[in-house]
C-alpha positions, 0 to 999 in steps of 0.5 A: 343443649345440642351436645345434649341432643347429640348423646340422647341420639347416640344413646338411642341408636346405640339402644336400639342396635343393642334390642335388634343384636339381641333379637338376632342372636336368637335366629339361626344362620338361615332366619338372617338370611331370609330375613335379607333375602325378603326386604332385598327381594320386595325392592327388587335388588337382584345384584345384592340378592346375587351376593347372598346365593352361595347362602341360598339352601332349598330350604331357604328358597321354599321360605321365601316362595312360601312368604311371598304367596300373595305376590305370586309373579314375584315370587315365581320371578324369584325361584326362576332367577335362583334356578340359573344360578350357578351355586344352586339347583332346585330340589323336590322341597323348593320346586313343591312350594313353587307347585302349590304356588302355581297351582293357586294361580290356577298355572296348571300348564307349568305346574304339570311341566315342572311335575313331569319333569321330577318324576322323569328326569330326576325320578322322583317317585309319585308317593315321595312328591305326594308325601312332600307336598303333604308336607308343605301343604299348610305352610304353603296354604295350599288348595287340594287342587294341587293333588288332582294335579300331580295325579294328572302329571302321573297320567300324563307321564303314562305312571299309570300305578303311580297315579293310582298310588297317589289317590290310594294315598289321598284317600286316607288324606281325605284329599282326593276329589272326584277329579282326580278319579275322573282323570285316573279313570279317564286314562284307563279308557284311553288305555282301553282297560275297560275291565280296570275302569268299571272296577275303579268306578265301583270303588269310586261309587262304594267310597261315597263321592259325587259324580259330576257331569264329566264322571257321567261323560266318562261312563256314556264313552266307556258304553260305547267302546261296546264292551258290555260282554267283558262285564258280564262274561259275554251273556249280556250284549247291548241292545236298542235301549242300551244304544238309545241311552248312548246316543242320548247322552251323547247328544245330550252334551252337544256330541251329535257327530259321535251320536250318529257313528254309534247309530252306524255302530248299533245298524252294524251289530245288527241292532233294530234302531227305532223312532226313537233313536232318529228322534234322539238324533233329529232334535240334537241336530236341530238343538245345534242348527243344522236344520238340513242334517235332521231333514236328512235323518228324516229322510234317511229313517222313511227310506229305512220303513220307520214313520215319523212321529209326532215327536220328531215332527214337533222337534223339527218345527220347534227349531225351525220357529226358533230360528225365524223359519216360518216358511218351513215350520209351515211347510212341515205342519203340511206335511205332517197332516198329510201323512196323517201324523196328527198335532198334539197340544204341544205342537199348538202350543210350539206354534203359538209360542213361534208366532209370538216370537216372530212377532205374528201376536194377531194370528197366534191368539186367532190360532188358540182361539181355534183350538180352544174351541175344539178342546184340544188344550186340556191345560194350562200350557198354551194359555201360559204361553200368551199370558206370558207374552202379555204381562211382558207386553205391558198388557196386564188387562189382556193377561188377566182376560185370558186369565178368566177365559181359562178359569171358565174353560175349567183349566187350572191355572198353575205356578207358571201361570201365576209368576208371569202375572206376579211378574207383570205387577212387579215390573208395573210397580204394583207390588201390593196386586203382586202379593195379592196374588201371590196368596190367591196361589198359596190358598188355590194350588199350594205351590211355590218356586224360587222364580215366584219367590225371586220376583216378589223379592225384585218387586218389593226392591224395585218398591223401596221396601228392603225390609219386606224384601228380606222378610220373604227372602228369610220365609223363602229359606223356612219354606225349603226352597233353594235360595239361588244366585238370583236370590242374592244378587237382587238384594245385593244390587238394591243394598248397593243402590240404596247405599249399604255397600258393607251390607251388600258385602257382608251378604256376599259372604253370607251366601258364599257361607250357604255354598252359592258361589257369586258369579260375574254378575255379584262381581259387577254389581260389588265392583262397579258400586264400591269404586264410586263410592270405596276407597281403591285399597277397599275395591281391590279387597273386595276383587281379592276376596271374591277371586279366592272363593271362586268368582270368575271376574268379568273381563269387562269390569275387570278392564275398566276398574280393577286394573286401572287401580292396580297400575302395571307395576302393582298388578305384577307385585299382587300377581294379578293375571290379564283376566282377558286371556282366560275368556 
């Protein structure tokens, strides 16, 4: 019996040796190969894999990048050892998988330096990489990122006709974003071709694509290089609106210091600066704190015989409540009445809003009271502004008061005014008063926003009643509003409360599906949720998933449960970077 057993597993062996020989008779030299190179690589074994170099071809290593896509740091590791040996050196075909790679692992910095490096030293031209990369695009299961990339290398390189080169290329690709544009035209301007670049951004608007804020950036940077004579032959020239609409966008996006030299600017062309301009300038300065530099353009606009106004008055006075400065805010009111500056209802209405803040309720509602009794108010700004406190005051009863009171002065309550008691009842528990209401403002004024809609949706949640909750969601995407992040990650948050984690994941991918990207708080929710009550495998698919389509984890829960599952090691194998030292 035990020779019996000994020729069935001499037979069995020999059959399966004889079903891998017939398999392997069908593979070329470098499928063997690769096929070692894979099971030697995922061990780890370096002295076996240094045997095998002579084999190695670019081709081979580009396969083997390719095949360990999901083990990045791996993968990387091994085209950096291949790289020091001395019976091989990388060509264009394995150093493009290793791009895409990189590119994936958001690696810009090295992708560009291994870019860079091609074109100068081994004088790769910017068509034969973009047509390489074309080639290894899917097999490499590559992002159109890696294009955007190679057209910031060009620049970078200053192939300024290469880069230019590549994006006419893309264009037939359909691969070529607006960010690529954005660097090419981005170069031009630090070349000063300012001709170049409205020429490049007239083809960029006739192609169709969608500006976005940094295109915008670029277009309020290129005014300003005061060059509108070049467009127009020298018969236009800026004058104050042009400069307005500059320091404007400027201050817009917090560049304040750069919106007062276009102010020198404008002063030494020649070009009247208005009230207009100070006050531009006043509120981007207060916006970002410094207090002491609009008080200085203050003083700086009276000495040039310009008056404040109203305007600049209320911007100050805003940023001095918001900041707790009410000894200030106060001795700016003063000031303005002396110079006969005369409020408005947004200046009561900034002041009644500062004194809420700051905790003085009594003297804000004796100070409505005043100007309601002059008729001032003529609508339903101010009293939202109270209405608003009250409900987040828990004081329901005072909130409809004021309510009442504004009906009987004749001012209409509008959206604001009903979603701060929508939200009131909600947060009381009392969902049924909440969609009363909800319909008293559908017969009255016919008017619904995604803030309304999100705040019954929590309410209905905060209820226990899922079912009516994701019959408004479902009535909120046929009425045409805009269902937000906030939308989902309500219901998200209640399906993982009430269990139905599958759910909550499944209508994660439903929104990712409508375009809304889930943001830090979906991956907290998800993540925090699925690791009390998932296995480890299904808390790091669900990271894994999230990360590909675009969440930036939160470094917190990212510390506390993802890494933790991973283990060291692990984290190293999946590529998994130290998230902490991207925030």
């Amino acid at each position: 019996m035990f020779s019996g057993f000994c020729l069935y597993k001499r037979s069995s062996i020999v059959s399966r040796a004889f079903h891998v020989g017939k398999e392997f008779a069908n593979l070329s030299t470098e499928d063997i190969v690769f096929r070692a190179v894979c099971v030697n690589l995922r061990q780890r074994k370096w002295k076996v894999l240094e045997q095998m170099t002579p084999s190695f071809t670019n081709s081979l290593v580009s396969r083997v990048v390719c095949e360990f896509r999901q083990s990045p740091k791996l993968a990387l590791e091994f085209y950096t050892w291949v790289g020091q040996s001395r019976h091989f050196s990388h060509s264009l075909e394995s150093s493009c998988a290793i791009i895409h790679l990189l590119v994936n692992m958001r690696k810009f910095d090295e992708a560009l330096s291994i870019m860079g490096n091609l074109m100068l030293a081994n004088s790769v031209s910017p068509l034969e990489f973009t047509e390489r990369l074309l080639d290894s695009y899917e097999i490499c299961d590559a992002t159109p990122a890696v294009f955007d990339a190679l057209v910031r290398a060009c620049t970078q390189i200053g192939a300024t006709e290469g880069a230019y080169e590549v994006i006419q290329k893309l264009k037939v690709n359909g691969l070529v974003s607006i960010h690529a544009w954005n660097n090419f035209l981005s170069h031009l301007l630090k070349l000063n071709e300012i001709v170049r670049f409205w020429k490049v951004y007239k083809e960029v608007v006739s192609c169709g694509y969608v500006e976005n804020a940094n295109s915008f950036n670029l277009l309020i940077y290129a005014l300003s290089c005061q060059k509108m004579g070049v467009m127009s032959g020298d018969n236009v020239l800026p004058n104050s609106v042009t400069y307005n609409c500059i320091i404007n966008g400027f201050c817009k996006i917090g560049r304040v210091a750069v919106a007062e030299e276009i102010l020198n600017d404008m002063i030494k062309a020649g070009v009247d600066c208005n009230v207009r301009t100070y006050a531009t300038l006043i509120d981007g300065y207060a916006r970002g704190g410094s207090s002491e530099e609009s008080l200085r353009l203050c003083d700086d606009m009276v000495e040039r015989g310009l008056v404040p106004n109203t305007v600049v008055y209320n911007s100050i006075i805003h940023w001095f409540l918001a900041e707790g400065d009410m000894e200030g805010a106060s001795l700016l009111l003063s000031d303005m009445i002396e110079k006969h500056v005369y409020p408005d209802q947004f200046t009561y209405s900034i002041l009644t809003k500062g004194l809420c803040r700051n905790g003085y309720v009594t003297q804000a509602f004796k100070f409505h009271n005043q100007v309601v009794e002059k008729h001032i108010i003529e609508d339903a700004f101010s009293h939202n502004i109270l209405i608003n406190y009250l409900c987040k005051s828990n004081n329901l009863a005072g909130a409809k008061q004021l309510l009442s009171s504004m009906i009987v002065r004749g001012l209409i309550p509008d959206i604001s005014t009903y979603g701060a008691l929508i939200d009131g009842y909600c947060k009381e528990g009392n969902i049924e008063s909440a969609v009363q209401l909800y319909e008293n403002m559908i017969k009255r004024i016919g008017l619904l926003d995604v803030i309304t809609y999100n705040t019954l949706i929590n309410g209905y949640c905060i209820s226990g009643k899922i079912a009516e909750a994701f019959a408004l969601f479902d009535e909120m995407r046929s009425a045409g509003i805009s269902v937000d992040k906030v939308s989902y990650n309500i219901l998200i948050n209640y399906l993982c409360k009430f269990g139905c984690f599958q759910q909550a994941k499944e209508l994660t991918k439903v929104m990712i599906l409508h375009g809304v990207v889930p943001d830090f708080i979906t991956y907290t929710t998800l993540c925090t949720n699925f690791s009390k009550n998932c296995s480890p495998e299904e808390v790091i698919e669900l990271h894994d998933d999230m990360v590909l389509n675009g969440v930036i984890p939160d470094r917190q829960t990212y510390k506390a449960i993802i890494s933790p599952l991973l283990g060291k090691k692990s984290a190293e194998e999946h590529g998994f970077m130290d998230l902490s030292n991207h925030h």
